[in-house]
N, C-alpha and C positions, 0 to 999 in steps of 0.2 A: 580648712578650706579657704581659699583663695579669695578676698571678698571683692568686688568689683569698684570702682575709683567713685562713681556713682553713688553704693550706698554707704551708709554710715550705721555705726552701731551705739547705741542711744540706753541707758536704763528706763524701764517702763514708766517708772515713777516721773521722767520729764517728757511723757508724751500725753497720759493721764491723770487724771484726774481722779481720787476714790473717794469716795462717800464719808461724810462725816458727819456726827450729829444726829441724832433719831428722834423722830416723829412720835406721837402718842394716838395709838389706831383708836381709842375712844374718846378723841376729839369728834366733835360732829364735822368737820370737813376732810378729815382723813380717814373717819368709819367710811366714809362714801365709797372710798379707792379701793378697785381689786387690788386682793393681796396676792404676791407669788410668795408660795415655797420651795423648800429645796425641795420636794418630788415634783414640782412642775418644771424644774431643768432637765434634760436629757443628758443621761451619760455619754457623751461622745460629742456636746452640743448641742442645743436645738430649744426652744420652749414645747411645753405640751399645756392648753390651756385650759386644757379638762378639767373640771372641777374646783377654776379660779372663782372664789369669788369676794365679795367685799367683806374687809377690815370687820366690819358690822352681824352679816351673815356671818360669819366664822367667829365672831363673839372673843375677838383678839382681846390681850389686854396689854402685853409686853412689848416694849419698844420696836420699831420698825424702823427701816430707811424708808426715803422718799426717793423716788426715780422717774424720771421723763421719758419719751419718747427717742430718746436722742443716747439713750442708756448701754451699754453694756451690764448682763447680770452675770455675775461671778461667784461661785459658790465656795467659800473657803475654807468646809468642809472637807479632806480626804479629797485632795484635788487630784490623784490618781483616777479619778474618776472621772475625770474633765467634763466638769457640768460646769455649762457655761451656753449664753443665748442673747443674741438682739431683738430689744421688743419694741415695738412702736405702738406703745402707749403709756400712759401715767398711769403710778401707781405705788404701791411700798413692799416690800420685801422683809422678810425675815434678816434677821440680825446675825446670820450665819451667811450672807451672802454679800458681797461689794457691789454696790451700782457705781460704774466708772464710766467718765468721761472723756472724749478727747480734751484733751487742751488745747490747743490749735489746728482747727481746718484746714490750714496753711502749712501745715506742718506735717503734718498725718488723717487719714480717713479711715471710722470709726470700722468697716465692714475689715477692712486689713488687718487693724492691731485685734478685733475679734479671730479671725484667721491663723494670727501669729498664737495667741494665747490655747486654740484649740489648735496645736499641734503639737506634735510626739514629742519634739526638741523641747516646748515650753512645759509640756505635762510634766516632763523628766524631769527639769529643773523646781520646778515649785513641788513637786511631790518630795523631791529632794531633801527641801528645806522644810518640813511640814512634820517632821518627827521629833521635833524639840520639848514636844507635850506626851502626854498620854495618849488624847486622841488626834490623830494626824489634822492639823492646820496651818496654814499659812499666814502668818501677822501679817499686817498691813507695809511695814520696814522690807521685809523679805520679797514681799510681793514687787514692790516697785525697783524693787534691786534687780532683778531679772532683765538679761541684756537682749534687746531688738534688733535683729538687720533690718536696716531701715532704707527703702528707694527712694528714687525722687518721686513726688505726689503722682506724677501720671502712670508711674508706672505699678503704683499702691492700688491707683483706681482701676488698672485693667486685671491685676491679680486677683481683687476684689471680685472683679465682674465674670472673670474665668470660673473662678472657684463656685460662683453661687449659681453658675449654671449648672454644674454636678450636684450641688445644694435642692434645687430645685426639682430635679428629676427626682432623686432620689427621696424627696420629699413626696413628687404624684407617685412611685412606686410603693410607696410606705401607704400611703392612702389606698389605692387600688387592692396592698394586701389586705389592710385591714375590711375592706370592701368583701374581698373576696373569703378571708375567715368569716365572715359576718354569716355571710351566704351560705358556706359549706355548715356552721353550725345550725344554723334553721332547719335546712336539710336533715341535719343526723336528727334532728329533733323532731322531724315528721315523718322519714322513713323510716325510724331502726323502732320508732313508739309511738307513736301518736296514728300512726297509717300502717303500724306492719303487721295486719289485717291475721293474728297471729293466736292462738289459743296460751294463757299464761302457761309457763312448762317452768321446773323449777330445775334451778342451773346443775345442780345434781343429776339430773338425768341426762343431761346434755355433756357432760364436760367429768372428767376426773382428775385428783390429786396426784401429781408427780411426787414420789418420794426417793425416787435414784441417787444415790451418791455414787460420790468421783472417787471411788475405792481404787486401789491400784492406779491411784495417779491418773486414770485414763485423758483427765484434759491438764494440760498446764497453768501455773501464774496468768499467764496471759489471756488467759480466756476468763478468768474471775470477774465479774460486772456486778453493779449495784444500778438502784433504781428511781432516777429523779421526777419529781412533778414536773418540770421544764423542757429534759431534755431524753426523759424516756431512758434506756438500756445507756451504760457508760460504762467504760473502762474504769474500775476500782482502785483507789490508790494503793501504791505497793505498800504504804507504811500501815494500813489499815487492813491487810490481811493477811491472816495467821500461817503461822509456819507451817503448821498441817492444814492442808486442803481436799486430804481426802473424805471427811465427812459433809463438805461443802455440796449443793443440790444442783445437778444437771437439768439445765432448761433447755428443754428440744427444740427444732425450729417451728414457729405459729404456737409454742407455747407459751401461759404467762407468768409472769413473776409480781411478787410483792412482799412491802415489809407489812408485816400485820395492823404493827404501830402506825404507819403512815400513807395507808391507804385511802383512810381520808382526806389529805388534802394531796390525789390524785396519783402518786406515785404507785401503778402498776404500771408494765409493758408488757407488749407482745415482743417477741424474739423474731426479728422479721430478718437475723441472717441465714443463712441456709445451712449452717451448720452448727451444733449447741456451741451455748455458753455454761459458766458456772455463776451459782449466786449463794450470797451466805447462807446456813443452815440455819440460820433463822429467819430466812423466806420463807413463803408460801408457793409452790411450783403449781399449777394447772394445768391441764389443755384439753381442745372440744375432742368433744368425740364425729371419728367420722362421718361423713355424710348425716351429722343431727344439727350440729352447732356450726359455723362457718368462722375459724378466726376472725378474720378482716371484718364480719357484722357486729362480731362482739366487742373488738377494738374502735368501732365507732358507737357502740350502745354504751361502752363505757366512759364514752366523753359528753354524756346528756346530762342533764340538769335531773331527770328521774333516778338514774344511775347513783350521782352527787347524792339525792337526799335520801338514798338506802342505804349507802354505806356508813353516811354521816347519823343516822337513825335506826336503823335495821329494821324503818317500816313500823317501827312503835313510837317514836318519839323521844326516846330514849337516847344519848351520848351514848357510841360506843367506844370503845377506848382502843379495842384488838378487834382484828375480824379475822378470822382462821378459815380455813375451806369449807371448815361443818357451815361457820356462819353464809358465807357466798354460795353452798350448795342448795340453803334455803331459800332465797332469792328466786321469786316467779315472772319470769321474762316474756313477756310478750311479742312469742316465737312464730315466726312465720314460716313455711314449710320450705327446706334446704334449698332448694334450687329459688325461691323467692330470696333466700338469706344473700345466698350469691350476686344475684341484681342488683340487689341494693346496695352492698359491699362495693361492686363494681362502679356504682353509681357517686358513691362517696370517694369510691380512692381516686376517681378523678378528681373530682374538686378540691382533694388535699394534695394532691399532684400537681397541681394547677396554682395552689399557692405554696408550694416548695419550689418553684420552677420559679417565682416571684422573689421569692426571700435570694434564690441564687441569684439571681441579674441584681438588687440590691446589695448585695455583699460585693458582685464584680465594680459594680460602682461604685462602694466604699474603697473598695481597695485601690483604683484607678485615685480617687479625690486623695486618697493619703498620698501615693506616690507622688502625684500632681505638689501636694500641699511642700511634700519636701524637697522637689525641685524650682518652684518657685517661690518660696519663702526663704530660700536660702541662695538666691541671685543663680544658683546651678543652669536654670534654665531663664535667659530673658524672653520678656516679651516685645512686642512689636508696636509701638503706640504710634497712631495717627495726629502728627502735629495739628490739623485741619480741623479733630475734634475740639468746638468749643468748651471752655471751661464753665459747667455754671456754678455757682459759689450755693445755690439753693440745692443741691446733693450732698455738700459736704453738712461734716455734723460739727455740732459748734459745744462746747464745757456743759450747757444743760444746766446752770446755774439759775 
């Protein structure tokens, strides 16, 4: 690419600054300081401060960095992962992580070369270099080696300022979701149990075991699915299923599936295509019976906290290890009569509707800020800066020394 007369292209190592030297968090003025870890970086960017707390609380004892307000935190852990975040406060970090600085205000601003380092071009490159060990990292050598397109300062600062307005929405959309998961979960938790005004019925009598196989081929490869805690029904990888798939279990549409072994930590789904799928033959297949049980009430009963400690106890207290259909037929549900089951179903598949319709405008937004990031980080697109804007030198970040 073509680079413009304007910018320059610079090693990271002579714009920042990285951390050297570590801290002892059972010093008494450094127990004081919130610690950040690597799960308090966001994969893609971002800090999350959940569950920050001090050096002291957390009963540290292993070397830490020290880092300011004026910090970039850098995880140099598996940087395919691009964790990475600007924090504006003091504090220390784990030993797997770089706090870096600008070197010159004058020279570069801090929100930019954050920008540059969280993009595809810089991921690429440092993940690059990061397989020299066992487990993927990048030294400190490699890291500063990595080349910058660099503008003139005013025009760092308005890239800066473009980007962290897609930053910021997408930060109130991320908030509003979790606002609105917050919500829809309360809800499942009062109407499918706590309120579903319902006679205990035991899921057995509601619901029967699928035992249909795909004899005679009836469905193809392609229709093979397995079953996540995360992301629900999923296409199965082709390397991980067997050359015969005729004993493999046919899951009807509004029927469910599960692995025995991993129903505990959530992995069932309902089949909410309109046409079956197939699942290993060492699933478990189900589905309601009509007009008793209502899919859609059972796929929100099975995401409550009551649901969680039956499966994980089977109601004695007891670890289970496997749950089979005899086990989930035992199961006494707090059923409420079919045409109330529908209500309420109704009632929740808006509100999970409502935050799927959420998660979509935040993903359009991600994808708008990538493109954005690699048109203007890469001079492809300039911007337009206002001579008349004064300079104030109290925005720019300074070494943090």
């Amino acid at each position: 690419m073509k680079m413009n007369k304007e910018w320059t292209i610079q090693p990271l190592g002579d714009l920042v600054r990285i951390a050297s030297g570590q801290v002892d968090p059972k010093d008494a003025e450094i127990a004081n300081m919130l610690s950040v870890g690597p799960d308090n970086l966001r994969t893609g960017g971002g800090l999350n401060t959940t569950g920050v707390k001090t050096a002291s609380e957390l009963e540290q004892i292993s070397g830490k960095y020290a880092f300011d307000k004026n910090a970039i935190l850098y995880s140099k852990i598996r940087p395919n992962l691009n964790k990475i975040a600007i924090v504006n406060f003091d504090g220390i970090c784990s030993a797997d992580m770089y706090p870096i600085w600008v070197r010159d205000g004058a020279a570069a601003v801090r929100d930019f070369i954050y920008y540059v380092m969280n993009s595809e071009r810089f991921v690429a490159d440092a993940t690059s270099r990061s397989f020299r060990t066992g487990l993927p990292k990048i030294n400190r050598p490699d890291l500063e080696s990595i080349e910058v397109r660099l503008p003139p300062l005013p025009e760092q600062r308005k890239i800066a300022e473009i980007l962290r307005t897609w930053d910021d929405a997408i930060e109130k959309l991320t908030a509003l979701r979790t606002a609105k998961e917050k919500r829809l979960h309360s809800l499942r938790e009062k109407l499918t149990y706590f309120d579903a005004q319902g006679e205990p019925v035991r899921l057995g009598d509601v619901s029967e075991e699928v035992t249909k196989r795909n004899g005679g081929g009836l469905l193809g490869r392609e229709m093979v699915m397995g079953v996540t805690n995360s992301r629900g029904i999923v296409p199965m990888r082709e390397q991980t299923i067997a050359e015969d798939i005729s004993r493999y279990k046919v899951v009807p549409p509004q029927a469910f599936a599960y692995n025995p072994m991993r129903i505990n930590v959530g992995s069932i789904a309902m089949n909410e295509a309109e046409e079956p799928i197939l699942v290993s033959p060492d699933y478990v297949v189900f589905a309601c019976l009509q007009g008793r049980l209502s899919p859609d009430f059972l796929d929100h009963l099975r995401n409550t906290k009551w649901w969680s400690h039956y499966i994980n106890s089977g109601g004695s207290g007891s670890v289970r290890q496997r749950t089979y259909y005899a086990d989930l037929a035992a199961m006494k549900v707090p059923l409420p009569n079919f045409e109330r089951q529908c209500r309420i179903a109704d009632v929740l598949n808006t509100g999970r509707r409502d935050v799927e319709m959420t998660t979509i405008e935040i993903d359009a937004l991600t994808r708008q800020k990538r493109g954005l990031m690699q048109k203007l980080l890469t001079g492809e697109w300039r911007v337009t800066v206002d001579p008349t804007t004064p300079f104030n030198p109290a925005e720019e970040t300074h070494d943090g020394r």
